[in-house]
C-alpha positions in Angstrom: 5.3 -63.4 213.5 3.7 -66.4 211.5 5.1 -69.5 212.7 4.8 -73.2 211.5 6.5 -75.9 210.6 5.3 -78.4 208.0 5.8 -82.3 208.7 7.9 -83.6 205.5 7.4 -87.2 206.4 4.7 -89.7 205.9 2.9 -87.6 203.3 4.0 -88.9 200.0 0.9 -90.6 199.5 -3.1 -89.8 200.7 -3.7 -92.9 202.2 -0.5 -92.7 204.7 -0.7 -92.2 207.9 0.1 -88.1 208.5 2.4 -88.5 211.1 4.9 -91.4 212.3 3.6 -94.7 212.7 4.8 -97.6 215.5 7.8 -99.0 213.9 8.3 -102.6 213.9 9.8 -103.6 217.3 9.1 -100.3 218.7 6.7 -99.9 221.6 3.7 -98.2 221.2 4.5 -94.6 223.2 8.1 -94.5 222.0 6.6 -94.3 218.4 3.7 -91.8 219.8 6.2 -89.6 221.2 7.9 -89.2 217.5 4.9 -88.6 215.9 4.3 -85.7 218.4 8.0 -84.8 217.5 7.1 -84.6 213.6 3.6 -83.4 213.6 3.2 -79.7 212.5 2.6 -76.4 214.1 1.3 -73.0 213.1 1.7 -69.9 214.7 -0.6 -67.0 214.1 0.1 -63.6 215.3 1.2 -61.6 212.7 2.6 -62.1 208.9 6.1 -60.8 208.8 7.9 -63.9 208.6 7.8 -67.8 208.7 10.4 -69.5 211.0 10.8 -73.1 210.3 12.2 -73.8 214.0 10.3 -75.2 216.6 9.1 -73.4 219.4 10.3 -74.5 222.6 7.8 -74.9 225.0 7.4 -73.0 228.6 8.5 -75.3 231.3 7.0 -73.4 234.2 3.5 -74.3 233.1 4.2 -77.6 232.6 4.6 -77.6 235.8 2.0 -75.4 237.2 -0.8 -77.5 235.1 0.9 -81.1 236.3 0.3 -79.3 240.1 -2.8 -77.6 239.9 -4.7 -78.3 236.7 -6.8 -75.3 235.4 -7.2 -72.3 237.3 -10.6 -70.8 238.2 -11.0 -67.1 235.9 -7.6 -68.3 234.0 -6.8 -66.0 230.7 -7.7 -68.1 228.0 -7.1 -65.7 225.3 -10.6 -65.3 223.7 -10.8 -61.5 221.9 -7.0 -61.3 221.4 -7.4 -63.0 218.0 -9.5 -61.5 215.6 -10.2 -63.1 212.2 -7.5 -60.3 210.8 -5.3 -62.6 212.3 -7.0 -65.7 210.2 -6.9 -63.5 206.9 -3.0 -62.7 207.9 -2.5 -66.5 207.9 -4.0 -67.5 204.8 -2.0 -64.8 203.1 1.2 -66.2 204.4 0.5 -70.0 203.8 2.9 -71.4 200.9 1.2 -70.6 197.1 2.6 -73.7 196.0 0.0 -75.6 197.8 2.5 -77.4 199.6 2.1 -80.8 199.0 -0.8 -83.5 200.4 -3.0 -82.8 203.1 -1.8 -83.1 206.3 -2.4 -82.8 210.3 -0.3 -79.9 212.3 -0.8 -78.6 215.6 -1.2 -75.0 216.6 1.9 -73.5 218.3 -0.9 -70.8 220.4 -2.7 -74.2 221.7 0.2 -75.2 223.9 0.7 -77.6 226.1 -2.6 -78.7 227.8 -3.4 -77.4 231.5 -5.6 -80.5 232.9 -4.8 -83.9 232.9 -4.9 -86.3 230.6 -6.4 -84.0 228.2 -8.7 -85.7 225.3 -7.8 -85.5 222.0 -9.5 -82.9 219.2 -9.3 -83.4 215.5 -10.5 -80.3 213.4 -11.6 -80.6 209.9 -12.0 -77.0 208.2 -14.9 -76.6 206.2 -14.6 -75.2 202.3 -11.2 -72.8 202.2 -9.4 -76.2 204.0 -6.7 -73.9 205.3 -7.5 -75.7 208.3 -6.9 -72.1 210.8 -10.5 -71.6 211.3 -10.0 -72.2 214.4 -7.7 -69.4 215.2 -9.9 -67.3 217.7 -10.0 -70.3 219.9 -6.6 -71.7 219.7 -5.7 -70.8 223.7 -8.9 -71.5 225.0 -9.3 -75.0 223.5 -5.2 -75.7 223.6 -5.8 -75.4 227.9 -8.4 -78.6 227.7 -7.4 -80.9 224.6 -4.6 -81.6 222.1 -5.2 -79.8 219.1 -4.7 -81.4 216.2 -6.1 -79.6 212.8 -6.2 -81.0 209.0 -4.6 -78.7 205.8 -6.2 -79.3 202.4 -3.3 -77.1 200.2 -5.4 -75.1 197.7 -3.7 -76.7 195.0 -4.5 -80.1 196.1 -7.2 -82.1 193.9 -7.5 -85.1 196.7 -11.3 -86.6 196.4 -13.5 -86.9 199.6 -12.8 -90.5 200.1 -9.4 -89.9 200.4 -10.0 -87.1 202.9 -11.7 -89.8 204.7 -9.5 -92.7 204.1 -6.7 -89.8 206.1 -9.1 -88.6 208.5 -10.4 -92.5 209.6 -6.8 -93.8 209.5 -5.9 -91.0 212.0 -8.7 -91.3 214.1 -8.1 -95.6 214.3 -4.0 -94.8 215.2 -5.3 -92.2 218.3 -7.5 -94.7 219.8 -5.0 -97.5 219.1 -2.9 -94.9 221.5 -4.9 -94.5 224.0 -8.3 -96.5 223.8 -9.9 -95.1 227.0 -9.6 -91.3 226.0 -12.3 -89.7 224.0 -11.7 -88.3 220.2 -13.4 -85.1 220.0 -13.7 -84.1 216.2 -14.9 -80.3 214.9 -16.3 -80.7 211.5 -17.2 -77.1 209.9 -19.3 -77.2 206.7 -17.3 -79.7 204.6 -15.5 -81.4 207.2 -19.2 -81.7 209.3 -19.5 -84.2 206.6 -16.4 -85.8 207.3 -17.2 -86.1 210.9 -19.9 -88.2 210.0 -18.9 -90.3 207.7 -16.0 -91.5 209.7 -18.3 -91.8 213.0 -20.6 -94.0 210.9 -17.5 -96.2 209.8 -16.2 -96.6 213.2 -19.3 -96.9 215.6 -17.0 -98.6 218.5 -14.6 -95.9 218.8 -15.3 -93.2 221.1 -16.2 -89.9 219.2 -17.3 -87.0 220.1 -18.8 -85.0 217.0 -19.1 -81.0 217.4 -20.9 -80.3 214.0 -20.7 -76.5 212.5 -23.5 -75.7 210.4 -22.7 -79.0 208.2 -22.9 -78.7 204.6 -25.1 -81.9 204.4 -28.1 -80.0 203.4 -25.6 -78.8 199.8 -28.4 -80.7 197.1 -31.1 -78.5 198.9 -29.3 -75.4 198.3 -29.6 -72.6 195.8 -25.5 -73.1 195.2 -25.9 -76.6 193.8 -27.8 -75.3 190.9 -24.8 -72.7 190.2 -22.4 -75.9 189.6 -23.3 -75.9 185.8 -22.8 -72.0 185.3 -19.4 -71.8 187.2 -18.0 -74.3 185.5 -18.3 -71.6 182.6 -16.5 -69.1 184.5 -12.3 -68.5 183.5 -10.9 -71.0 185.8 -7.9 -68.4 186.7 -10.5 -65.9 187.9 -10.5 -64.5 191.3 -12.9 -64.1 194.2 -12.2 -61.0 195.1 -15.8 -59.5 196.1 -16.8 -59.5 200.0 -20.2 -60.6 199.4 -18.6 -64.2 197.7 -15.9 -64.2 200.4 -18.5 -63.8 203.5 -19.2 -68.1 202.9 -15.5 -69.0 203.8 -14.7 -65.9 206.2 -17.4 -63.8 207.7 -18.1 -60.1 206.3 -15.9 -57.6 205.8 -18.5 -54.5 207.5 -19.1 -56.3 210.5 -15.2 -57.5 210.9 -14.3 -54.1 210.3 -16.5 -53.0 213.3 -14.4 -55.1 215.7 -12.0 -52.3 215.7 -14.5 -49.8 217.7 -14.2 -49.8 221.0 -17.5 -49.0 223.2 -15.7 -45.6 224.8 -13.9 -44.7 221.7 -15.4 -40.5 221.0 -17.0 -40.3 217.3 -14.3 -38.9 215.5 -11.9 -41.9 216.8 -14.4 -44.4 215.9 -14.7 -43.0 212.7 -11.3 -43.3 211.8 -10.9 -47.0 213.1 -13.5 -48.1 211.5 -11.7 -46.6 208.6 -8.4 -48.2 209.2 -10.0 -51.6 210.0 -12.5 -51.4 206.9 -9.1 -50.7 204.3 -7.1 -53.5 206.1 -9.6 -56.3 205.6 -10.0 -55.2 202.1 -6.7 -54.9 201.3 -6.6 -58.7 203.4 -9.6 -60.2 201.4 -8.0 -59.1 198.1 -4.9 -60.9 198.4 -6.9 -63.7 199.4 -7.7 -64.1 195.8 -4.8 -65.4 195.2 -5.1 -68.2 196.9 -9.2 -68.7 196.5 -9.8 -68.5 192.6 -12.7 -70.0 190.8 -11.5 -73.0 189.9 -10.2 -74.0 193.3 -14.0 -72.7 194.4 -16.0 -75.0 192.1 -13.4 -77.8 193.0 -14.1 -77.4 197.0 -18.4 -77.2 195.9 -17.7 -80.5 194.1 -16.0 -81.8 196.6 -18.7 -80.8 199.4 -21.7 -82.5 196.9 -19.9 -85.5 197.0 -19.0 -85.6 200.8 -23.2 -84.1 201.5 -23.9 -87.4 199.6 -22.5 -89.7 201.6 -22.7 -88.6 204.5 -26.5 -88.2 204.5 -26.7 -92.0 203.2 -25.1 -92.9 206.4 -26.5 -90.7 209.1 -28.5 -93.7 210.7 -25.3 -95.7 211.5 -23.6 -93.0 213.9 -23.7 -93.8 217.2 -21.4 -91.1 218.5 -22.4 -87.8 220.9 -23.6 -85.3 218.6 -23.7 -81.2 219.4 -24.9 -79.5 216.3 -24.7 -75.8 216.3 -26.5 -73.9 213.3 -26.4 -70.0 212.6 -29.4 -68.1 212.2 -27.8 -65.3 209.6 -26.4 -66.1 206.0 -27.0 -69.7 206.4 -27.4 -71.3 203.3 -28.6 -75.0 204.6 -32.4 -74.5 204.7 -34.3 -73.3 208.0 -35.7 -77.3 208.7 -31.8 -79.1 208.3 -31.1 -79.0 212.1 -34.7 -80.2 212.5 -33.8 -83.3 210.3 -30.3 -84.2 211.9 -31.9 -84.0 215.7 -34.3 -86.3 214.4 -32.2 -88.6 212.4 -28.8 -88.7 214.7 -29.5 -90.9 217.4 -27.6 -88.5 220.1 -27.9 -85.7 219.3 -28.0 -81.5 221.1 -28.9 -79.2 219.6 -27.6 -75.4 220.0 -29.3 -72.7 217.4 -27.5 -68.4 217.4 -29.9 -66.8 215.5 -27.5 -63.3 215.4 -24.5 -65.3 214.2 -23.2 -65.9 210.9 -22.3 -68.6 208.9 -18.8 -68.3 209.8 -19.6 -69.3 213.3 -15.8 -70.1 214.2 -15.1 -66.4 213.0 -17.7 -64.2 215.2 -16.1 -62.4 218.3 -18.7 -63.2 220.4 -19.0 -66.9 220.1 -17.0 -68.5 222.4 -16.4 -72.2 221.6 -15.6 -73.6 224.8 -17.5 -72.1 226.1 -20.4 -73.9 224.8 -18.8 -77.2 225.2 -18.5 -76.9 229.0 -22.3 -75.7 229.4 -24.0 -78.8 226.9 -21.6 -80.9 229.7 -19.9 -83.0 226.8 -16.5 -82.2 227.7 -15.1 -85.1 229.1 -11.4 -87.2 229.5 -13.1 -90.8 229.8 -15.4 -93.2 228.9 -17.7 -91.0 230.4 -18.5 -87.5 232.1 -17.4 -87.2 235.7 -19.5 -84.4 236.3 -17.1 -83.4 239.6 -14.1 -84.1 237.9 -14.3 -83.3 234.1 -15.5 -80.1 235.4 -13.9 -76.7 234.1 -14.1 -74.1 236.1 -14.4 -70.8 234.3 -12.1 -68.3 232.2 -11.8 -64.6 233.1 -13.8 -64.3 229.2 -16.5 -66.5 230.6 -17.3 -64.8 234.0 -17.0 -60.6 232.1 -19.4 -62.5 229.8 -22.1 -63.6 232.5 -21.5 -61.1 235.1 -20.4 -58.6 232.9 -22.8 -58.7 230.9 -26.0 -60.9 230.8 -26.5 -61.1 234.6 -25.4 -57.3 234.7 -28.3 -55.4 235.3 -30.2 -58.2 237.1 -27.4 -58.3 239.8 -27.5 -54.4 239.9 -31.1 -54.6 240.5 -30.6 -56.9 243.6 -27.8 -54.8 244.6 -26.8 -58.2 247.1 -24.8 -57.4 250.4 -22.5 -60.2 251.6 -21.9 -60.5 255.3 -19.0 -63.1 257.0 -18.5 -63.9 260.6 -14.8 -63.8 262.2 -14.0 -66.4 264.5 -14.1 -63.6 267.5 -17.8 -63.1 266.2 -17.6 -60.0 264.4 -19.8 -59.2 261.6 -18.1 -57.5 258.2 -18.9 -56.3 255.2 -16.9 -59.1 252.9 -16.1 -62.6 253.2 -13.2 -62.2 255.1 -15.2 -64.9 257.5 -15.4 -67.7 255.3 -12.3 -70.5 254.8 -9.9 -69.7 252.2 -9.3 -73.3 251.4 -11.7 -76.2 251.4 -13.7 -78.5 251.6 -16.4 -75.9 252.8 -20.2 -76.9 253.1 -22.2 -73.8 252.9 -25.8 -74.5 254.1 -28.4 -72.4 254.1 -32.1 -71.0 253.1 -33.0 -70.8 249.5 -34.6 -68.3 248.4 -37.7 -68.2 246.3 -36.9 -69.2 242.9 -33.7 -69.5 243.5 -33.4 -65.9 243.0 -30.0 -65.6 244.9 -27.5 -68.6 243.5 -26.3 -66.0 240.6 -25.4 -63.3 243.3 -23.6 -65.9 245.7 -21.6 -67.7 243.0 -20.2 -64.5 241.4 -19.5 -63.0 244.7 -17.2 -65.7 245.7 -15.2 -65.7 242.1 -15.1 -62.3 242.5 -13.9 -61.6 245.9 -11.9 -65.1 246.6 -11.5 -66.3 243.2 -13.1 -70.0 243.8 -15.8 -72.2 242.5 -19.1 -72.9 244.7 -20.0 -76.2 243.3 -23.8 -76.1 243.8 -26.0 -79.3 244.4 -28.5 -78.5 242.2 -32.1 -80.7 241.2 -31.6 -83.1 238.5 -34.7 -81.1 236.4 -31.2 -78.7 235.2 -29.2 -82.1 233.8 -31.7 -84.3 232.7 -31.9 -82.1 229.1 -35.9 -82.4 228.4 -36.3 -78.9 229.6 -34.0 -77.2 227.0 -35.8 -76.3 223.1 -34.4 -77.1 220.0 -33.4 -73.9 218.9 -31.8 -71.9 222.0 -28.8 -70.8 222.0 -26.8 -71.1 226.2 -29.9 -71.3 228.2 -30.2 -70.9 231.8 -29.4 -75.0 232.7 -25.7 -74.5 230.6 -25.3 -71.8 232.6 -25.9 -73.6 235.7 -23.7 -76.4 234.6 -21.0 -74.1 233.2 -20.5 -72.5 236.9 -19.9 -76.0 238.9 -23.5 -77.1 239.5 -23.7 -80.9 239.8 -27.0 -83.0 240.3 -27.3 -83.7 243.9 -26.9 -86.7 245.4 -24.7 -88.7 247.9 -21.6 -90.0 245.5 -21.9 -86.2 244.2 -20.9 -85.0 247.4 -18.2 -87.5 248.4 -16.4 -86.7 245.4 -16.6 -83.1 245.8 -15.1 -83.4 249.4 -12.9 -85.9 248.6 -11.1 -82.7 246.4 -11.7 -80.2 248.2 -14.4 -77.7 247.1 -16.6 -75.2 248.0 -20.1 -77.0 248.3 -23.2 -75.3 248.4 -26.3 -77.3 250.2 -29.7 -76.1 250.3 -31.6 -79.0 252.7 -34.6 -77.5 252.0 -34.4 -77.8 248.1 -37.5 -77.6 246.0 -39.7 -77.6 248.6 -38.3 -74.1 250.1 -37.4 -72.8 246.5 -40.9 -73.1 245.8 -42.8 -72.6 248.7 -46.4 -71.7 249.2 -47.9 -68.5 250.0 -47.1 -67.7 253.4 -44.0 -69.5 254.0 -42.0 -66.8 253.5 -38.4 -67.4 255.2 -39.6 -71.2 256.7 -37.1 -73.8 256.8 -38.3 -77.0 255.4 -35.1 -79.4 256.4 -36.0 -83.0 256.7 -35.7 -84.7 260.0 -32.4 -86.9 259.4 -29.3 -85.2 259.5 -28.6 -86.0 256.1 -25.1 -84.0 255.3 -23.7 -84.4 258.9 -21.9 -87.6 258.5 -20.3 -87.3 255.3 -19.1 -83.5 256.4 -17.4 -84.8 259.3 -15.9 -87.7 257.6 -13.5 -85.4 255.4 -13.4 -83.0 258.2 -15.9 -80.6 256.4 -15.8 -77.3 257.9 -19.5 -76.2 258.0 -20.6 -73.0 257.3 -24.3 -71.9 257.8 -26.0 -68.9 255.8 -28.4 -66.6 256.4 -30.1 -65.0 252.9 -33.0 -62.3 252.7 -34.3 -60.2 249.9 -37.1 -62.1 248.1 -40.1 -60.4 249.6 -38.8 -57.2 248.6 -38.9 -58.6 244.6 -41.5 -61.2 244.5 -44.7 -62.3 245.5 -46.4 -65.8 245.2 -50.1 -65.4 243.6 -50.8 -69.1 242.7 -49.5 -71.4 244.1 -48.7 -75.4 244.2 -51.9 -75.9 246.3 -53.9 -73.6 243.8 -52.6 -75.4 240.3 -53.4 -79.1 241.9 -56.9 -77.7 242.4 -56.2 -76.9 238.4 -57.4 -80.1 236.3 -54.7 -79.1 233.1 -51.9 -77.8 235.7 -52.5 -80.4 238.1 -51.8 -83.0 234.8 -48.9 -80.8 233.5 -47.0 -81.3 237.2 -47.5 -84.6 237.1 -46.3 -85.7 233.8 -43.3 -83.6 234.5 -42.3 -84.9 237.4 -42.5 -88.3 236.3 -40.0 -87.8 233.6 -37.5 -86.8 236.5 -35.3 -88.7 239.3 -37.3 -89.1 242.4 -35.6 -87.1 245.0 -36.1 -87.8 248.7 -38.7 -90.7 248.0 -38.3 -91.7 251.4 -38.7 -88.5 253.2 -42.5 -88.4 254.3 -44.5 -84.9 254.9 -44.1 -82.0 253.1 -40.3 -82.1 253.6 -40.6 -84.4 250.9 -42.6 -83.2 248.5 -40.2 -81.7 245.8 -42.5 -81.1 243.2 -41.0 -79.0 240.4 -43.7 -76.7 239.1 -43.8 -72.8 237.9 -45.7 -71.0 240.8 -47.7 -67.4 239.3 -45.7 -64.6 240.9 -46.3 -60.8 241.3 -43.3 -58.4 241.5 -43.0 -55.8 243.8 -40.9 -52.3 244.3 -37.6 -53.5 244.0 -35.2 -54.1 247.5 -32.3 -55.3 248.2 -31.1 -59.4 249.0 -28.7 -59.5 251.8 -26.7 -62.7 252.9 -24.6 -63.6 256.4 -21.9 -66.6 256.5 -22.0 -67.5 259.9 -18.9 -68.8 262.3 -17.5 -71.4 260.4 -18.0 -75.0 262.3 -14.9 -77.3 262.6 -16.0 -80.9 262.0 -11.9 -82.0 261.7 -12.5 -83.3 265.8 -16.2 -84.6 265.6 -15.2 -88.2 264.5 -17.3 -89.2 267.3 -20.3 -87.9 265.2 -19.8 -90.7 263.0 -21.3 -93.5 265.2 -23.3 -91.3 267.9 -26.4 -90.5 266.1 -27.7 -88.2 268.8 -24.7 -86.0 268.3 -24.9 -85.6 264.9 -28.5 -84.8 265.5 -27.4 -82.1 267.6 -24.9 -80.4 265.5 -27.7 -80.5 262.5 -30.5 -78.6 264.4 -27.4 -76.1 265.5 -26.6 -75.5 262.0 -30.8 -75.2 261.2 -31.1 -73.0 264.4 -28.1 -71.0 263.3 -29.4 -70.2 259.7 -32.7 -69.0 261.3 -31.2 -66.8 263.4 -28.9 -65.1 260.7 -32.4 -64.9 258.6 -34.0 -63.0 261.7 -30.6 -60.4 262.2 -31.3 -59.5 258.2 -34.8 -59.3 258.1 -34.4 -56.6 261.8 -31.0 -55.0 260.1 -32.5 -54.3 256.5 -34.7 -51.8 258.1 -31.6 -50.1 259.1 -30.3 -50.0 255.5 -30.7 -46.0 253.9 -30.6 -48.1 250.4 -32.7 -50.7 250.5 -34.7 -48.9 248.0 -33.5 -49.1 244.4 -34.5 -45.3 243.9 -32.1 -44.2 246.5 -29.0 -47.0 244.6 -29.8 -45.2 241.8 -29.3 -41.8 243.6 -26.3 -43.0 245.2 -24.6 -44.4 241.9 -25.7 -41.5 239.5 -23.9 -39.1 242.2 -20.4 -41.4 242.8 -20.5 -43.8 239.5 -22.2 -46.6 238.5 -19.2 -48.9 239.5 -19.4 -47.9 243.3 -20.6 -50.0 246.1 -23.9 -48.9 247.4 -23.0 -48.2 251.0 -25.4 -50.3 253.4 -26.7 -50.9 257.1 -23.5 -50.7 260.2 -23.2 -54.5 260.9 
């Protein structure tokens, strides 16, 4: 059932505020709480019937997000909506145009799951409906207030009185709350309007997320059509697919949705059928509402906003992240080029497969890229501990389902525990179910095993490993202009945070899983022949601050690599390299000195690219060891000697779990990725490849 309800006060005239203003006398969050009272909702499910009532919220996760905030692999709805949904919408929306514009809130957003939630504004792009953002309505609703602008189809409002509403908004919110961000979506049209009201307002915190902008229009083969449409019978419709595909995607590939992957030929022929005659039968009624003359209204409208914006672009000092499709994008190929260059903060994130439509393709999950550019934030600025989402059951079929799929099948990884009577098992029944856990342990080369450790834990217990990771993945020079989630989003988007010393007190300090790799660069990178060495520094450098919170300690033991890779070239060979030995250098200078006052080759954390070699595929294997309590060490904290101690224990434990693997993989009938494949073409590809008797 469609559901909205229209605000009826407040809009009488463009320049008014859209929702209840402070009344004289009245304090400041009194007056904010009626505005919330009279700003609008929508509802999209299905398009049987409007009910003007409001929706009562859910108490019970009120509560659960005031306790707990968001939960790790929580539901957040992405693939329940399809842009059916969206065309269902439009159909339904009153064909009286319904008055002014005006700001309503989407009843499938929600109350927000974290705390103090920032604020996002979204301003549609051409059709104004404003529900372009359907598909993410849950997912965003969980992490921001959703506030999103309708431009009736009959309304004839100019773009600077779209701004003067969109501004005047934007200055009452941070008049609300001055410390909380504004984030602000702008597709095509309202990219424009984004910009211009960041440009206006340079002291107010903005965030802009910028959707193939339409600031490129004067370059574009449309603006030379202006002339001949004006021409065109004003009451005409838009009824073809290939005119509609600019405001909602096409019609074939939407119609595709409807196939499932296991669905037998016959049944995907007939769904594709069904779904094919329902979006046509959609996309005609929405002629109706999109005619010609409403269509070379909104191109008007979009020249004028291009204009001004682009005469502006040098006064925005707000966070940019600009995402531009690669398919049916009529903004030429160089337009991102020229906003990276012009916008003084600017990211840049380029999907070559995706349409125009961007907010409309299944696959693209918004939030998604928010969290792994790390500019979702509820302050001033990022805490990268605590603005951290953890993610959504979508996000982790997507990584592990999917992208890491067959890489994780190929290492096929084993994960060992220890009970506290010493047993060995075949799970992580060993490890704490509640933190704050330090794993610590030997990294692997090229951090081939971090992927296979962080989804094992979500999977099994369902909790975050919040890695301390190099500051080369956060510093952003190592990302291109046009990629699309690279390797360092995906790093960020599963809890990694630069490492450092206020990093880890604030991860303690709430509880988390840490992961801790004392050797670092150094052992991630090592040089031939130093397969399996520990290079720890000499001071006990996570000791203290472990047993300050009462850490419980947990050393690992990981093997594998020398069954996948081998190291050709090393550092020692590229220094002996005049162009490598240059290329290091620079690059390292460009990044935060880690360990500047460790001495030795402990020290030297050099990030370079050693030349590997792979070899017959094995298998990695890890071991958690007994978990060490550090709740009754406070003694640790002034005896240095002690501390000492219980840091060459947890070094001498971690070699000794490395030794077990490396004699217990010979014991393993499926080391071998010929005899996995055996094993899983006999019982399923699903089952789990039986290994050595611990």
């Amino acid at each position: 059932m469609l559901k909205f309800k229209l605000a009826s006060r407040h809009v009488h005239c463009h320049s008014a505020p859209l929702w209840c203003a402070p009344c004289p006398g009245t304090p400041c969050r009194i007056a904010a709480r009626r505005a919330r009272r009279a700003r609008s909702s929508f509802r999209a499910s299905s398009a049987e019937a409007v009910n003007w009532e409001k929706k009562p919220e859910s108490s019970k996760r009120q509560r659960k997000g005031e306790e707990t905030g968001l939960e790790v692999l929580s539901d957040d709805g992405f693939g329940s909506v399809t842009v059916k949904d969206y065309l269902e919408a439009v159909r339904n929306l009153p064909k009286d145009g319904g008055g002014p514009p005006r700001w309503f809130c989407p009843v499938d957003c929600g109350r927000p799951a974290v705390h103090n939630a920032p604020l996002l504004l979204f301003l549609p792009g051409t059709d104004g409906v404003g529900m372009e953002l359907i598909l993410h309505h849950k997912s965003l609703g969980m992490v921001f207030e959703v506030h999103c602008l309708h431009i009736p189809v009959s309304d004839r409002t100019p773009f600077g009185g779209l701004l003067q509403i969109v501004e005047e908004s934007v200055k009452y919110e941070h008049a609300l709350s001055p410390k909380r961000p504004i984030f602000v979506i702008g597709d095509s049209l309202g990219g424009c309007l984004a910009i211009s009201v960041a440009a206006r307002n340079p002291k107010i915190d903005l965030v802009l997320i910028l959707i193939n902008p339409g600031t490129s229009f004067a370059k574009t083969p449309v603006q030379a059509m202006l002339p001949l449409l004006d021409l065109v019978p004003s009451n005409l419709s838009v009824t073809q697919p290939h005119s509609l595909r600019y405001f909602i995607g096409e019609t074939l590939k939407m119609a595709m949705l409807s196939i499932q992957n296991d669905s037998s030929l016959q049944e995907a022929q007939q769904k594709f059928s069904d779904g094919l005659s329902s979006m046509l039968s959609l996309t005609t009624e929405i002629g109706d509402i999109i005619r010609i003359d409403t269509v070379v209204w909104k191109l008007k409208l979009l020249k004028s906003a291009a204009a001004y914006a682009n005469s502006r672009l040098h006064a925005v000092q707000a966070e940019v992240l600009l995402f531009v499709s690669g398919i049916q994008n009529p903004a030429p190929s160089g337009e991102a080029d020229r906003l990276f260059k012009v916008l003084k903060n600017c990211k840049v994130r380029y999907f070559r497969n995706q349409g125009h439509s961007l907010l409309m393709e299944y696959d693209f999950n918004l939030l998604t890229v928010i969290k792994g550019v790390n500019v979702y934030r509820r302050g001033q600025k990022r805490d990268v501990v605590l603005d951290y989402l953890p993610p959504t059951s979508s996000e982790f079929k997507k990584t592990f389902g999917d992208d890491f799929k067959q890489f994780h099948q190929l290492l096929s990884p084993v994960m060992l525990s220890t009970l506290q009577n010493g047993k060995i098992v075949r799970s992580l029944a060993g490890v704490p179910d509640k933190g704050p856990v330090l794993f610590v342990g030997y990294h692997q080369l090229m951090a081939m095993e971090v992927s296979s450790l962080v989804e094992g834990f979500l999977r099994e217990k369902k909790a975050v490993v919040r890695t301390l990771a190099h500051e080369a993945f956060f510093v952003g020079n190592l990302g291109t202009l046009r990629e699309e989630l690279s390797l360092f989003d995906v790093v960020s988007m599963y809890g990694a945070v630069p490492v450092n010393p206020i990093n880890t007190y604030k991860l303690f300090k709430i509880n988390e899983f840490v992961l801790l790799y004392p050797g670092g660069v150094r052992e991630a990178l090592h040089r031939k022949g130093e397969v399996y060495q520990c290079f720890w520094p000499d001071k006990p450098e996570f000791v203290r601050m472990a047993t300050r919170f009462g850490v419980t300690i947990v050393p690992f033991g990981c093997v594998g690599e020398d069954d996948f890779l081998e190291v050709v070239v090393d550092y020692n060979d590229q220094k002996n390299i005049p162009y490598l030995r240059d290329w290091i250098k620079s690059f390292n200078e460009d990044l935060p000195t880690i360990r500047e006052t460790v001495v030795g080759e402990d020290g030297n954390q050099a990030v370079h690219l050693p030349a590997v070699l792979p070899r017959a595929p094995g298998r990695l294997y890890f071991l958690f060891g007994k978990p060490i309590e550090t709740k009754w060490m406070d003694n640790l904290l002034s005896d240095s000697k002690q501390a000492n101690d219980l840091y060459l224990h947890t070094k001498s434990e971690v070699e000794k779990m490395i030794s077990y693997l490396k004699r217990k993989r010979e014991e393993d009938p499926y080391r071998s990725i010929v005899s996995r494949t055996l094993y899983q073409a006999t019982w399923g590809a699903s089952a789990q490849v039986p290994t050595f008797e611990p």
